[in-house]
C-alpha positions in Angstrom: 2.6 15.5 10.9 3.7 13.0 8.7 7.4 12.9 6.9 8.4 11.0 4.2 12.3 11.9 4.6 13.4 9.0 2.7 12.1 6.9 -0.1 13.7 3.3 -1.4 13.2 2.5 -4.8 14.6 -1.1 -6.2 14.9 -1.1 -9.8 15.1 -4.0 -12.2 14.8 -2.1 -15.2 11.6 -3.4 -16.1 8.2 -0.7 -17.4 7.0 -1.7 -13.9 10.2 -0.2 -12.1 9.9 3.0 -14.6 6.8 3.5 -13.1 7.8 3.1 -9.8 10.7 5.5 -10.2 8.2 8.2 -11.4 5.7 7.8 -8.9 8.5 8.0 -6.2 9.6 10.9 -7.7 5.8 12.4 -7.9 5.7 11.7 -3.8 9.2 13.2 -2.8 7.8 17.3 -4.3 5.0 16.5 -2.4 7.1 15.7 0.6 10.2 16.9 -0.2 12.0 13.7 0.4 15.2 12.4 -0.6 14.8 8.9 -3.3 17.5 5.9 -2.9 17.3 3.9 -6.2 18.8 0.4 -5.4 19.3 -2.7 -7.9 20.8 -5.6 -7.1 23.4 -7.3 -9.5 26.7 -9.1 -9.3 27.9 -5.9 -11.4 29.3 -3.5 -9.3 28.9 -0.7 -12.3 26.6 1.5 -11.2 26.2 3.6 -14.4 23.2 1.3 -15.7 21.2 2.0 -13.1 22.0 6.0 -12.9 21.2 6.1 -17.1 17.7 4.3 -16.3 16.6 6.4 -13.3 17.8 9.6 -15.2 15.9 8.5 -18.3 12.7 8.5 -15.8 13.2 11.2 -13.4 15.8 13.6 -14.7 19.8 13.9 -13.2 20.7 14.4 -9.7 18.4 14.7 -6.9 19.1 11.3 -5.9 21.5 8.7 -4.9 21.6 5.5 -7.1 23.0 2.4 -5.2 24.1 -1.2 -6.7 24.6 -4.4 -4.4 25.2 -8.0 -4.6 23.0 -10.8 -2.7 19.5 -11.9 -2.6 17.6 -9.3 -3.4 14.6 -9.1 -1.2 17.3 -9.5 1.8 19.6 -6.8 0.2 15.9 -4.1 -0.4 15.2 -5.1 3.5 19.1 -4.3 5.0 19.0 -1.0 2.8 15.9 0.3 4.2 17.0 -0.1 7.4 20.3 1.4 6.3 18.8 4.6 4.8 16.1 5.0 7.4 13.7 4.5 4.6 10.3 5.8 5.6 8.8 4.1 2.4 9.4 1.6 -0.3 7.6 2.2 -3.9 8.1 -1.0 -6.1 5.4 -2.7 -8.2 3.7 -6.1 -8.0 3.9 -8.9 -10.5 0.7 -11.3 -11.3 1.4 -15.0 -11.7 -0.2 -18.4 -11.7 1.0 -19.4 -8.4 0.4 -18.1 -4.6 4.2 -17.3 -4.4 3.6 -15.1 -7.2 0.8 -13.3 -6.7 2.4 -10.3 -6.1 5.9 -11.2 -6.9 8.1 -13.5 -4.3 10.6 -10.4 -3.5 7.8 -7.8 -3.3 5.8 -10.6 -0.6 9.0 -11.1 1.4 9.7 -7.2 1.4 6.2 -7.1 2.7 6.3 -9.3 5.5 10.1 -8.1 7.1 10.4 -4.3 6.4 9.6 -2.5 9.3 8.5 1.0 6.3 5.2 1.4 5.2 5.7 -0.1 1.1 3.4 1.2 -1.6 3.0 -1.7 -4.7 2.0 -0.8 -7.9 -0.9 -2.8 -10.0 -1.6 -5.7 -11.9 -0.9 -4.9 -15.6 0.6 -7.3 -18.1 1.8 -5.1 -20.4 1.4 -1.3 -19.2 1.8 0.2 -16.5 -0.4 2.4 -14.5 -0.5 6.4 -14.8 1.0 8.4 -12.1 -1.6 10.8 -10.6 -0.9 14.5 -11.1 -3.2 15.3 -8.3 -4.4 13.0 -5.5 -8.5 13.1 -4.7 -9.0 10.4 -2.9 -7.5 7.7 -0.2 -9.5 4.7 0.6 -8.7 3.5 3.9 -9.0 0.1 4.9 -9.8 -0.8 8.4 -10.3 -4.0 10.5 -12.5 -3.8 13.6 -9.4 -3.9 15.9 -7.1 -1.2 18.2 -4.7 -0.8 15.1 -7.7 1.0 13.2 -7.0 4.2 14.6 -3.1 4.2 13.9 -4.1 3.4 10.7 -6.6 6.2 10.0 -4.1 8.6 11.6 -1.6 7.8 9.1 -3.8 7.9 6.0 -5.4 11.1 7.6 -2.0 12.6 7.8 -1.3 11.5 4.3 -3.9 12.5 2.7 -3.2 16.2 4.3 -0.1 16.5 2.6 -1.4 15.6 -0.8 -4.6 17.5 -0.6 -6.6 14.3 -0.6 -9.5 13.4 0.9 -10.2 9.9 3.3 -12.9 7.6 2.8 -12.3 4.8 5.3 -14.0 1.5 4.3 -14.8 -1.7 6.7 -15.7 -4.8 4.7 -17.5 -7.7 6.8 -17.0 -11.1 5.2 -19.6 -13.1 7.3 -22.6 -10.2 5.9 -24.7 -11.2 2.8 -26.2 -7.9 2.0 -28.2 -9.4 -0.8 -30.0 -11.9 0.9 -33.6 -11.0 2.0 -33.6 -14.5 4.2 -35.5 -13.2 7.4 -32.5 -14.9 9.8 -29.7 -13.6 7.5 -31.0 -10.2 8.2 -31.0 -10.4 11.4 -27.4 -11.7 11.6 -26.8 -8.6 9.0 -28.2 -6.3 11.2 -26.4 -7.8 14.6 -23.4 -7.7 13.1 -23.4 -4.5 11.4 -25.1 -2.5 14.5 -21.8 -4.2 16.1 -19.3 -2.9 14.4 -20.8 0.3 14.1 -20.5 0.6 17.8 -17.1 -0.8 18.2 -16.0 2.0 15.8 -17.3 4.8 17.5 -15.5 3.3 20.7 -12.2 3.2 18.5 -12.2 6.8 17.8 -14.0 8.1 20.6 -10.9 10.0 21.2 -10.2 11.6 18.0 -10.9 15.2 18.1 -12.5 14.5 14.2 -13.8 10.9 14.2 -14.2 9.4 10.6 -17.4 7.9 9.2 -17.1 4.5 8.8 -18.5 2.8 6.2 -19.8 -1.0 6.5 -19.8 -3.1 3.5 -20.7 -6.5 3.8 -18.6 -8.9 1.4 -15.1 -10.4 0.5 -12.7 -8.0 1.3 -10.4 -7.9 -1.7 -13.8 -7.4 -3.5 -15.7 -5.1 -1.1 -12.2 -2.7 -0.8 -11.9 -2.8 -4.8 -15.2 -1.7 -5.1 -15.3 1.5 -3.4 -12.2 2.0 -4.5 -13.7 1.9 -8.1 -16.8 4.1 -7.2 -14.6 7.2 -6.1 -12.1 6.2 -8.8 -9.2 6.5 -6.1 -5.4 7.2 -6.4 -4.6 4.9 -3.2 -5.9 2.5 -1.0 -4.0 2.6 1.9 -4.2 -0.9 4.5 -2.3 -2.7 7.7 -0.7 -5.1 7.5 -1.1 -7.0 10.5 2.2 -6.4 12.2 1.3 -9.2 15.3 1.1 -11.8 12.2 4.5 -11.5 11.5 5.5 -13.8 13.8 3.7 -16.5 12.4 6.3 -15.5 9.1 2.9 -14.5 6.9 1.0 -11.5 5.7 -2.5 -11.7 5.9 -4.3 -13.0 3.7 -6.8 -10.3 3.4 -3.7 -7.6 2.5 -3.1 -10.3 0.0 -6.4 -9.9 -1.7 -6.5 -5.9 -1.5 -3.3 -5.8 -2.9 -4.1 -7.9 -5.8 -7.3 -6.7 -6.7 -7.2 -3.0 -6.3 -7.6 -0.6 -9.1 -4.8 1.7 -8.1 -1.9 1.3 -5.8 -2.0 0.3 -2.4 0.2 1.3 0.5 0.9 -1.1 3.4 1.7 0.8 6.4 
């Protein structure tokens, strides 16, 4: 079964990081975790920080930590420090590829070994924290990490009393085109995957349907994550990329484009 023992939270007293401090909060009664709320400053005064979560999430309950360095560096030592068994910290939306969803956020992303859950897009609100979770969106590639994955979400969604829709998008299907040889390719490909899947998770005692969605991926995963108006998308990140130093870019896209928070595991 899946434990969430101990949640990071870096703070920059921003709306975004309000938000994030509430919806750690929300997760730790629903796993009965313990929150670490970390900002990093020259100032070794901690009692900013504690008057900002408390203002959020109420006294006590929580430890409240303040470091100097850089501070993606400093998020990535600490979680290894407290065993972290997820990050919560939003995203940031800017002009530039660096900044798509903010520089610290991306590095925290690529090094932490955690799962990391980023918040939205918003420019000047940010998003509600669900009372109740309905429904997970699922992400999965055609490859052996799928069924980890799914486990994961599975397990997640068993906790929170959500249920798992797990989405495949296929970037090389047009499912709009009615040329004769596209449909062909559409239904090679498609009758493919459909088989690789059922290979996949041949062994699961409760194999999921998976749905097939031809398109972009950012756009085909914000889509049905739109339809079922879900509370989390949850995706891999590719952990065999990380030695090539990058996260992929489809995980960029998702994470941009999705209507509700994601959670890299």
């Amino acid at each position: 079964m899946l434990a969430i023992t101990n949640i990071l939270v870096p703070i920059v007293f921003s709306w975004n990081c309000a938000w994030a401090a509430r919806y750690a909060a929300r997760l730790a009664k629903e796993f009965g975790s313990q929150i670490v709320f970390l900002h990093v400053s020259q100032d070794p005064n901690g009692n900013t920080l504690e008057d900002f979560v408390s203002k959020e999430v109420g006294a006590g309950g929580h430890r409240s930590v303040v470091v100097g360095g850089d501070p993606a560096d400093r998020i990535i030592d600490l979680a290894r420090e407290y065993s972290a068994d997820l990050i919560v910290m939003p995203t940031y939306h800017g002009r530039f590829r660096t900044f798509l969803i903010g520089s610290v956020t991306a590095k925290v992303l690529h090094d932490v070994e955690c799962p990391v859950l980023t918040g939205i897009h918003h420019y000047d609100r940010p998003p509600q924290v669900p009372e109740s979770f309905r429904t997970i969106v699922c992400a999965v590639a055609d490859a052996p990490g799928c069924v980890p994955l799914f486990r994961w979400a599975h397990d997640f969604a068993a906790r929170v009393g959500a249920r798992v829709r797990v989405v495949h998008a296929m970037p090389a299907v047009d499912e709009v085109s009615e040329n004769c040889g596209e449909i062909d390719i559409r239904r090679y490909l498609t009758t493919q995957a459909r088989d690789n899947f059922s290979a996949r998770f041949a062994a699961e005692s409760d194999p999921p349907p998976v749905e097939l969605h031809g398109g972009e991926v950012g756009t085909v995963i914000r889509e049905a994550a739109l339809v079922d108006q879900a509370d989390l998308v949850v995706i891999g990140r590719g952990h065999a990329d990380r030695a090539l130093g990058r996260l992929r870019t489809h995980s960029y896209s998702i994470i941009r484009n999705a209507p509700c928070p994601v959670i890299s595991v």
